[in-house]
N, C-alpha and C positions, 0 to 999 in steps of 0.2 A: 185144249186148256187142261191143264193138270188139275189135280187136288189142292193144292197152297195157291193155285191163281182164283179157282172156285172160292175158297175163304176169305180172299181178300175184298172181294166183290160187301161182305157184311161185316166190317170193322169200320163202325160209327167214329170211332177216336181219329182215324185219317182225316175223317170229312170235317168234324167239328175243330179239329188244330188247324186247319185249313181256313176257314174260316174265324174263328176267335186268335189264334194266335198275330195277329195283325194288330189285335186295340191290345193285346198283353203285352204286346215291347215297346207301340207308345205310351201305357200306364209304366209299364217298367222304366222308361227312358227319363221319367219323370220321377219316380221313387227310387231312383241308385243311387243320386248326390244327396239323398235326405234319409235314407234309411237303411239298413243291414241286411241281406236277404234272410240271416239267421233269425231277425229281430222277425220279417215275415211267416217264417219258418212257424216261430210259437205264436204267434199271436192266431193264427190259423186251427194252430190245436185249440184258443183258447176259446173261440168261435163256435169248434167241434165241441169242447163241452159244455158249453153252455147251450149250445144245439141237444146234445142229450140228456140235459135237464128236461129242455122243452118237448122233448118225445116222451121221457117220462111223467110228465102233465098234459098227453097229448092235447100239446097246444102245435099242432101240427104247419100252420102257416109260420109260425115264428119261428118253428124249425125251420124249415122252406127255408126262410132267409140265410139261417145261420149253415145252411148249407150253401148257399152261393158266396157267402161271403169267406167259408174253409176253401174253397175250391180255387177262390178267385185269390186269394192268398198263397195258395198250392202253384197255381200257375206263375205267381207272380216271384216269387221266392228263387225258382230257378232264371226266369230271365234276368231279375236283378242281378244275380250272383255272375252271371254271363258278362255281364254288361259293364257293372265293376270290376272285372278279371278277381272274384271273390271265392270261386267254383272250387269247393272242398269236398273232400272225403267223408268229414263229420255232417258237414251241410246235406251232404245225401242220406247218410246213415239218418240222420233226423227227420230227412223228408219222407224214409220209407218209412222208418216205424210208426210216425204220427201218422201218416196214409191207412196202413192198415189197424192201427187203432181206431181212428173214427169210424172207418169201413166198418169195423166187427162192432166199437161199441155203439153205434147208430142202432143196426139193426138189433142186437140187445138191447138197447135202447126202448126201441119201439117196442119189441115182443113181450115184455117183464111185465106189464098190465093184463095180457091177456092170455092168459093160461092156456086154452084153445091153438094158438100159432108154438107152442111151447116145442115140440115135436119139428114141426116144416121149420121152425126159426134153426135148432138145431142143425139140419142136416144144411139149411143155407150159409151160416156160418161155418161149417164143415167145410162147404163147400168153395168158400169164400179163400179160406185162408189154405185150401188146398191150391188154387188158384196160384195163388201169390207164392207158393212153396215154391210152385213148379217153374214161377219167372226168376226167382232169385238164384235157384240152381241150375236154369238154362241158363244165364246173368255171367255166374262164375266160371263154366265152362265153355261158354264161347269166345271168350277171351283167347282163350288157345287156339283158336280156328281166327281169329281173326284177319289176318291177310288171306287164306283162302276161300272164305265167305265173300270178303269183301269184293272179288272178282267175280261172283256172282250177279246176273242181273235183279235180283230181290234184295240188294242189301238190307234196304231199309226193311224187308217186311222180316227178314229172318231176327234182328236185331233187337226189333222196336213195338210189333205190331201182333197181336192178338186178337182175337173172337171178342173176347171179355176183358177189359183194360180200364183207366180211371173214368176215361166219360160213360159208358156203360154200368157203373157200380152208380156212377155219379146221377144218371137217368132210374138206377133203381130204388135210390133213396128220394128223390124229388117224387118217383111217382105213387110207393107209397105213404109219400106225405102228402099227397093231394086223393088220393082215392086210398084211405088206408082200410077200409072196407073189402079190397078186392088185392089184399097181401098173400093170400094163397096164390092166386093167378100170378103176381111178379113175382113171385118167391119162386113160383115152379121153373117158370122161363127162366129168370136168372139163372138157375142152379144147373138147369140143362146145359145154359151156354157156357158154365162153369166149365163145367166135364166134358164139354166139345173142347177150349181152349185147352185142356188139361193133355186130352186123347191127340190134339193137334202136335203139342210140341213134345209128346212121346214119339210120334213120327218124323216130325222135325229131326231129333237129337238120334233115331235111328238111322236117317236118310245122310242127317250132314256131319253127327260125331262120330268118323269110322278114324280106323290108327292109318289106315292105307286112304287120305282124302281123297 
Protein backbone atom coordinates (compact mmCIF):
# COMPACT_ATOMS: atom_id res chain seq x y z
CA UNK A 1 0.00 0.00 0.00
CA UNK A 2 1.56 3.34 -0.91
CA UNK A 3 1.45 6.63 0.61
CA UNK A 4 -1.93 8.35 -1.55
CA UNK A 5 -3.64 4.72 -0.79
CA UNK A 6 -2.68 5.23 3.15
CA UNK A 7 -4.59 8.94 2.74
CA UNK A 8 -7.31 7.79 1.21
CA UNK A 9 -8.30 5.39 3.89
CA UNK A 10 -9.16 9.29 6.22
CA UNK A 11 -11.18 11.46 3.57
CA UNK A 12 -14.61 11.80 5.40
CA UNK A 13 -16.00 13.73 2.02
CA UNK A 14 -15.90 10.10 0.05
CA UNK A 15 -17.97 8.59 2.68
CA UNK A 16 -20.39 11.43 3.50
CA UNK A 17 -21.12 12.13 -0.72
CA UNK A 18 -21.68 8.53 -0.60
CA UNK A 19 -24.24 8.56 1.59
CA UNK A 20 -26.01 12.08 1.28
CA UNK A 21 -25.51 12.61 -2.28
CA UNK A 22 -28.66 10.24 -2.89
CA UNK A 23 -31.52 12.60 -1.02
CA UNK A 24 -29.31 15.72 -2.95
CA UNK A 25 -30.55 14.66 -6.54
CA UNK A 26 -33.89 13.69 -5.27
CA UNK A 27 -34.20 17.31 -3.62
CA UNK A 28 -32.52 18.46 -6.61
CA UNK A 29 -34.91 16.62 -9.06
CA UNK A 30 -37.49 18.46 -7.51
CA UNK A 31 -35.86 22.04 -7.28
CA UNK A 32 -34.58 22.27 -11.30
CA UNK A 33 -38.18 22.91 -12.94
CA UNK A 34 -38.86 25.61 -9.96
CA UNK A 35 -35.73 27.28 -9.34
CA UNK A 36 -32.12 28.52 -10.82
CA UNK A 37 -29.07 26.70 -9.44
CA UNK A 38 -27.59 30.42 -9.37
CA UNK A 39 -30.80 31.56 -7.46
CA UNK A 40 -29.41 28.46 -4.88
CA UNK A 41 -26.02 29.63 -5.30
CA UNK A 42 -26.84 33.13 -3.30
CA UNK A 43 -29.48 32.37 -1.23
CA UNK A 44 -26.73 29.92 0.40
CA UNK A 45 -24.39 32.94 0.97
CA UNK A 46 -27.44 34.59 2.35
CA UNK A 47 -27.81 31.92 5.04
CA UNK A 48 -23.97 32.16 5.49
CA UNK A 49 -24.41 35.62 6.71
CA UNK A 50 -26.95 35.65 8.65
CA UNK A 51 -25.13 32.60 10.20
CA UNK A 52 -22.29 35.02 11.01
CA UNK A 53 -24.48 37.50 12.53
CA UNK A 54 -25.56 34.64 14.80
CA UNK A 55 -21.82 33.57 15.77
CA UNK A 56 -21.30 37.09 16.46
CA UNK A 57 -24.22 36.94 19.14
CA UNK A 58 -22.96 33.76 19.97
CA UNK A 59 -26.29 32.36 19.56
CA UNK A 60 -24.50 29.29 18.46
CA UNK A 61 -27.53 26.74 17.82
CA UNK A 62 -29.16 29.20 15.32
CA UNK A 63 -25.91 29.27 13.87
CA UNK A 64 -25.93 25.38 13.78
CA UNK A 65 -28.93 25.81 11.45
CA UNK A 66 -27.76 28.28 9.26
CA UNK A 67 -24.98 26.16 8.56
CA UNK A 68 -26.92 23.26 7.46
CA UNK A 69 -28.98 25.11 5.65
CA UNK A 70 -25.47 27.05 3.50
CA UNK A 71 -24.39 23.49 3.00
CA UNK A 72 -27.46 21.98 1.85
CA UNK A 73 -27.93 24.95 -0.65
CA UNK A 74 -24.04 24.21 -1.57
CA UNK A 75 -24.89 20.80 -2.52
CA UNK A 76 -27.89 21.61 -4.06
CA UNK A 77 -26.89 24.32 -6.35
CA UNK A 78 -24.56 22.17 -8.39
CA UNK A 79 -26.95 19.20 -8.91
CA UNK A 80 -29.54 21.39 -9.91
CA UNK A 81 -27.32 23.03 -12.53
CA UNK A 82 -26.37 19.36 -13.59
CA UNK A 83 -29.70 18.46 -14.04
CA UNK A 84 -31.01 21.54 -15.96
CA UNK A 85 -27.95 21.24 -18.42
CA UNK A 86 -27.45 24.90 -16.56
CA UNK A 87 -23.51 23.95 -15.58
CA UNK A 88 -21.54 27.36 -16.02
CA UNK A 89 -18.19 28.74 -15.48
CA UNK A 90 -19.62 31.82 -13.60
CA UNK A 91 -21.91 29.22 -11.58
CA UNK A 92 -18.72 27.81 -10.31
CA UNK A 93 -16.69 30.92 -9.97
CA UNK A 94 -19.60 31.95 -7.44
CA UNK A 95 -19.68 28.55 -5.85
CA UNK A 96 -15.93 28.80 -4.86
CA UNK A 97 -15.69 32.25 -3.72
CA UNK A 98 -19.04 32.13 -1.54
CA UNK A 99 -17.38 28.69 -0.11
CA UNK A 100 -14.54 30.04 1.01
CA UNK A 101 -16.03 33.33 2.21
CA UNK A 102 -18.30 31.60 4.74
CA UNK A 103 -15.42 29.10 5.50
CA UNK A 104 -13.16 32.26 6.59
CA UNK A 105 -16.00 34.62 7.70
CA UNK A 106 -17.60 31.80 10.12
CA UNK A 107 -14.71 31.29 11.88
CA UNK A 108 -13.99 35.22 12.21
CA UNK A 109 -17.14 35.00 12.88
CA UNK A 110 -16.96 33.18 15.98
CA UNK A 111 -13.39 34.38 17.19
CA UNK A 112 -14.13 38.46 17.06
CA UNK A 113 -15.86 38.13 20.84
CA UNK A 114 -13.12 36.43 22.17
CA UNK A 115 -9.85 37.95 22.24
CA UNK A 116 -8.12 34.86 23.92
CA UNK A 117 -8.63 32.46 20.23
CA UNK A 118 -7.39 35.84 18.58
CA UNK A 119 -3.82 34.20 17.81
CA UNK A 120 -5.04 30.13 17.13
CA UNK A 121 -8.16 31.81 15.06
CA UNK A 122 -5.40 33.46 13.01
CA UNK A 123 -3.06 30.83 12.16
CA UNK A 124 -6.63 28.70 11.41
CA UNK A 125 -7.66 31.03 8.94
CA UNK A 126 -4.17 31.10 7.56
CA UNK A 127 -4.38 27.94 7.33
CA UNK A 128 -7.67 27.50 5.93
CA UNK A 129 -7.22 29.51 2.82
CA UNK A 130 -3.72 28.09 2.37
CA UNK A 131 -5.75 25.07 1.94
CA UNK A 132 -7.84 26.18 -0.65
CA UNK A 133 -4.87 28.08 -2.51
CA UNK A 134 -3.23 24.81 -3.00
CA UNK A 135 -6.75 23.19 -4.63
CA UNK A 136 -7.31 25.98 -7.03
CA UNK A 137 -3.70 25.81 -8.39
CA UNK A 138 -3.51 21.98 -8.31
CA UNK A 139 -7.37 22.76 -10.22
CA UNK A 140 -5.60 24.71 -12.94
CA UNK A 141 -2.79 22.56 -13.65
CA UNK A 142 -4.08 19.44 -13.88
CA UNK A 143 -6.02 20.08 -16.63
CA UNK A 144 -2.92 19.66 -18.70
CA UNK A 145 -2.43 16.06 -17.33
CA UNK A 146 -5.64 15.27 -17.99
CA UNK A 147 -5.76 12.25 -20.39
CA UNK A 148 -2.76 10.92 -18.52
CA UNK A 149 -4.04 11.01 -15.11
CA UNK A 150 -7.00 9.77 -16.28
CA UNK A 151 -5.42 6.32 -17.13
CA UNK A 152 -4.50 6.14 -13.76
CA UNK A 153 -6.19 3.72 -11.39
CA UNK A 154 -7.00 6.82 -8.61
CA UNK A 155 -8.69 9.14 -11.05
CA UNK A 156 -11.03 10.01 -8.87
CA UNK A 157 -8.68 10.51 -5.83
CA UNK A 158 -5.94 12.60 -7.70
CA UNK A 159 -8.92 14.98 -9.21
CA UNK A 160 -11.44 15.37 -6.56
CA UNK A 161 -10.30 14.05 -3.13
CA UNK A 162 -8.30 15.55 -0.16
CA UNK A 163 -7.42 15.07 3.66
CA UNK A 164 -9.31 18.42 4.26
CA UNK A 165 -12.32 19.24 1.84
CA UNK A 166 -16.00 20.91 2.26
CA UNK A 167 -17.51 18.07 4.74
CA UNK A 168 -14.37 18.47 6.93
CA UNK A 169 -14.31 22.35 7.18
CA UNK A 170 -18.10 21.62 7.32
CA UNK A 171 -17.67 19.19 10.71
CA UNK A 172 -15.44 21.87 12.01
CA UNK A 173 -17.85 24.70 12.00
CA UNK A 174 -20.93 22.39 13.31
CA UNK A 175 -18.45 21.25 16.12
CA UNK A 176 -17.38 24.46 17.23
CA UNK A 177 -20.78 25.54 17.35
CA UNK A 178 -21.91 22.84 19.58
CA UNK A 179 -18.94 22.77 21.98
CA UNK A 180 -17.46 26.17 21.35
CA UNK A 181 -15.62 26.03 24.75
CA UNK A 182 -13.26 23.46 23.28
CA UNK A 183 -12.23 25.72 19.84
CA UNK A 184 -8.63 25.35 20.69
CA UNK A 185 -8.72 21.56 20.46
CA UNK A 186 -10.83 21.80 16.68
CA UNK A 187 -8.84 24.58 15.82
CA UNK A 188 -5.54 22.64 16.35
CA UNK A 189 -6.81 19.36 14.47
CA UNK A 190 -8.19 21.15 11.89
CA UNK A 191 -5.22 23.14 10.96
CA UNK A 192 -2.87 20.13 11.21
CA UNK A 193 -5.13 18.42 8.72
CA UNK A 194 -4.75 21.71 6.82
CA UNK A 195 -1.07 21.21 6.31
CA UNK A 196 -1.22 17.47 5.96
CA UNK A 197 -3.67 18.17 2.71
CA UNK A 198 -1.40 21.09 1.76
CA UNK A 199 2.09 18.57 2.20
CA UNK A 200 -0.08 15.95 0.36
CA UNK A 201 -0.66 17.63 -2.91
CA UNK A 202 3.04 19.01 -2.97
CA UNK A 203 3.67 15.36 -3.45
CA UNK A 204 0.98 14.73 -5.55
CA UNK A 205 2.01 17.69 -8.20
CA UNK A 206 5.87 16.41 -7.62
CA UNK A 207 4.95 12.63 -8.37
CA UNK A 208 2.34 13.30 -11.28
CA UNK A 209 3.39 17.04 -12.77
CA UNK A 210 6.67 16.01 -14.56
CA UNK A 211 7.27 17.53 -18.48
CA UNK A 212 8.54 13.65 -19.21
CA UNK A 213 4.81 11.90 -17.77
Amino acid sequence: MGLLDLYGFFMLDIIVRKRFDPMIEKLGAFFFKNISPLFLTFFGLFFGLIGMVFLLQKLYFLALGMVFLNRLCDGLDGTVSRLSNQVSDRGAYFDIIFDMFFYCGSVLAFIYPYTEFYYLGAVTLFSMMMTGMSFLAFAIFASKYEKQIASQKNKSFFFHNSLVEGTETTLFLIAFCLKPEWFVVFAVIYSVGCWLTILSRFYIVNHYFRENF
